[in-house]
DRENDO-1510 file (C-alpha; in Angstrom, 1 decimal, always signed):
<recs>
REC; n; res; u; v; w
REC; 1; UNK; +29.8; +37.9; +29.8 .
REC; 2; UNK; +27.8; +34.4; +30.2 .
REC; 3; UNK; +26.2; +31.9; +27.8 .
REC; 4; UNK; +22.6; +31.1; +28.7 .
REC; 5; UNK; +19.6; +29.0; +27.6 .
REC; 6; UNK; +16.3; +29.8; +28.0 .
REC; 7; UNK; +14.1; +26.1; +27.6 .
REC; 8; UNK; +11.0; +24.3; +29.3 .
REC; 9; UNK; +12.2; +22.8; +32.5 .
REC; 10; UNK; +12.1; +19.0; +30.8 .
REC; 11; UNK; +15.0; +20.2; +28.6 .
REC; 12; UNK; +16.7; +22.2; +31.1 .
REC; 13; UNK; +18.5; +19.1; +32.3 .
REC; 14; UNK; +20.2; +17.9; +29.6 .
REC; 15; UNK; +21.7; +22.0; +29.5 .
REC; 16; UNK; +22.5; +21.9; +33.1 .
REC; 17; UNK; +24.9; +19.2; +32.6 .
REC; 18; UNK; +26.5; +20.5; +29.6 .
REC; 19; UNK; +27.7; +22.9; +32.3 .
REC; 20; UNK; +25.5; +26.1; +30.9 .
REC; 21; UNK; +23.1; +28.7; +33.1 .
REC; 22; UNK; +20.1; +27.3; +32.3 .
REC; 23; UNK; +16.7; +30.0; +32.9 .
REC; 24; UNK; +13.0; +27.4; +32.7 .
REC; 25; UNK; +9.8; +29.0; +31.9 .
REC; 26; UNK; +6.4; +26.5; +30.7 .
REC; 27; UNK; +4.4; +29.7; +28.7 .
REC; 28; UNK; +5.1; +32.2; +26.3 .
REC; 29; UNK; +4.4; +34.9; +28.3 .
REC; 30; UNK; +6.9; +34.0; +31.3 .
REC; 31; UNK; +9.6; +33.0; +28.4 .
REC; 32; UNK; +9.2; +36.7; +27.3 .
REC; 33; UNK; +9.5; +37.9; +30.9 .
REC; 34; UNK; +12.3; +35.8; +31.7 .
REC; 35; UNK; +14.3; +36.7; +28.3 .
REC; 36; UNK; +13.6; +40.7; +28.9 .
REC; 37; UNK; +15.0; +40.2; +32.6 .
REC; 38; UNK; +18.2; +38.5; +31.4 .
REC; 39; UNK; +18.4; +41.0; +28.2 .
REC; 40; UNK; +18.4; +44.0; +31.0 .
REC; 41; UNK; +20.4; +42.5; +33.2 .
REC; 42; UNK; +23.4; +43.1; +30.5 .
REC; 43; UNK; +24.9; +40.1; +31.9 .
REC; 44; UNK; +24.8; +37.6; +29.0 .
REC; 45; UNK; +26.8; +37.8; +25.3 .
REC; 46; UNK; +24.8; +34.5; +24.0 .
REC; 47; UNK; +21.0; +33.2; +25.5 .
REC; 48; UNK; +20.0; +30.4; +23.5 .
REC; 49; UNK; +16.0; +30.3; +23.2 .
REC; 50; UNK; +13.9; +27.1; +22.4 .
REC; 51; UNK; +11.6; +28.0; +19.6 .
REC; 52; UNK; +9.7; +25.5; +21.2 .
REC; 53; UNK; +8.9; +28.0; +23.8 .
REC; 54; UNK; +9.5; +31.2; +22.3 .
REC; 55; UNK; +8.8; +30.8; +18.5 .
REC; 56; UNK; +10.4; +34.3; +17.6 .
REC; 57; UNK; +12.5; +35.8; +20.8 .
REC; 58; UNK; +13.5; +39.1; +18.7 .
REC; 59; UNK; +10.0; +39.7; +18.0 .
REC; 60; UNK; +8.6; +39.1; +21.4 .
REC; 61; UNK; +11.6; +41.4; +23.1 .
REC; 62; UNK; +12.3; +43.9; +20.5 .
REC; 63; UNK; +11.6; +46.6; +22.8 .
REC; 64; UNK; +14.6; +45.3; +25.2 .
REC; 65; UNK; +16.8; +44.7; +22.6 .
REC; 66; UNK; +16.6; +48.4; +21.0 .
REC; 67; UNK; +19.9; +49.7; +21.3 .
REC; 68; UNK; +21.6; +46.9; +22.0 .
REC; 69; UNK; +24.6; +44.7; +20.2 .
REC; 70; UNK; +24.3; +41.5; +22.8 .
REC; 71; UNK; +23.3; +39.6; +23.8 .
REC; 72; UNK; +23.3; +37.8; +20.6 .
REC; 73; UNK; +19.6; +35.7; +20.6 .
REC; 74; UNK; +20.1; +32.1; +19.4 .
REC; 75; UNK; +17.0; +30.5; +18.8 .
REC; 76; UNK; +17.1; +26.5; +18.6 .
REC; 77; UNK; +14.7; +23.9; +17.3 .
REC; 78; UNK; +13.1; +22.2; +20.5 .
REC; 79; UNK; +16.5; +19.0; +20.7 .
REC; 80; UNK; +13.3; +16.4; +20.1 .
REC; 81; UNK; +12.5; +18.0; +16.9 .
REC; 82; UNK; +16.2; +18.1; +15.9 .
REC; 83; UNK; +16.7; +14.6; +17.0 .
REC; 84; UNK; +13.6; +13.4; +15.5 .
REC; 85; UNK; +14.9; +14.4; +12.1 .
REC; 86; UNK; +17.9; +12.5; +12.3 .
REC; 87; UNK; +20.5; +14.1; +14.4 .
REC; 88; UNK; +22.6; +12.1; +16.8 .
REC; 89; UNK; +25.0; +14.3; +18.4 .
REC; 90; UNK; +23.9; +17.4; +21.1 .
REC; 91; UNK; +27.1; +18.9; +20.8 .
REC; 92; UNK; +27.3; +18.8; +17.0 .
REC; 93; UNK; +24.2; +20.1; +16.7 .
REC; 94; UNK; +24.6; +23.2; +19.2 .
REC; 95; UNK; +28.4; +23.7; +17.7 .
REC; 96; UNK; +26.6; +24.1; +13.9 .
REC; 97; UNK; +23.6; +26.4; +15.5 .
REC; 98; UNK; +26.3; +29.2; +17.3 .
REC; 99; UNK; +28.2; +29.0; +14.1 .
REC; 100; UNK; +25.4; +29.9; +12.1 .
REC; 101; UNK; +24.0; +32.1; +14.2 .
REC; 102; UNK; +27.3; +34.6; +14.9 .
REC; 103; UNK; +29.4; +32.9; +12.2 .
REC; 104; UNK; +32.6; +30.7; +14.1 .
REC; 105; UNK; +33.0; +28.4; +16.5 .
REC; 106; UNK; +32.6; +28.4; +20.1 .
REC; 107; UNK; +33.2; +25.5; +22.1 .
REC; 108; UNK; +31.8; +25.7; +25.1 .
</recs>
């Protein structure tokens, strides 16, 4: 099972070189195509989603999810907002959204 993000393709980057499978889409409607594909695929345990992209991700593929325990959807504040607020470390920030999300540590 595989980690994934689902972002715009500006942010992609910055996941790319963190080392994670990185899935791009610009609209709402091609974020909640590409997040049904890789829900089907049952290929992923995590796919973090930019709530700049996909405000709600369980909402907008509730119908793929039915059923199913994983993969566990991680939605994220789009990293500008996050920064914007204060933050100053990507990896702290992403190491405090998994454990709140699924409740422990991961490091990737």
């Amino acid at each position: 099972m595989k980690i994934a993000v689902l972002t715009d393709p500006e942010t992609a980057t910055g996941f790319r070189l963190g080392g994670l499978e990185v899935h791009t889409a610009q609209t709402v409607a091609e974020a909640t195509e590409r997040l049904t594909g890789m829900i089907e695929t049952d290929g992923f345990a995590l796919i973090a989603v930019d709530e700049g992209l996909l405000p709600e991700p369980y909402e907008a593929v509730e119908r793929a999810m039915r059923g199913r325990d994983l993969p566990v959807l991680l939605p994220f504040a789009p990293l500008a907002q996050a920064f914007a607020a204060g933050e100053e470390d990507a990896t702290e920030y992403m190491r405090r959204l998994v454990k709140s999300t699924i409740g422990y540590d991961i490091k990737l």
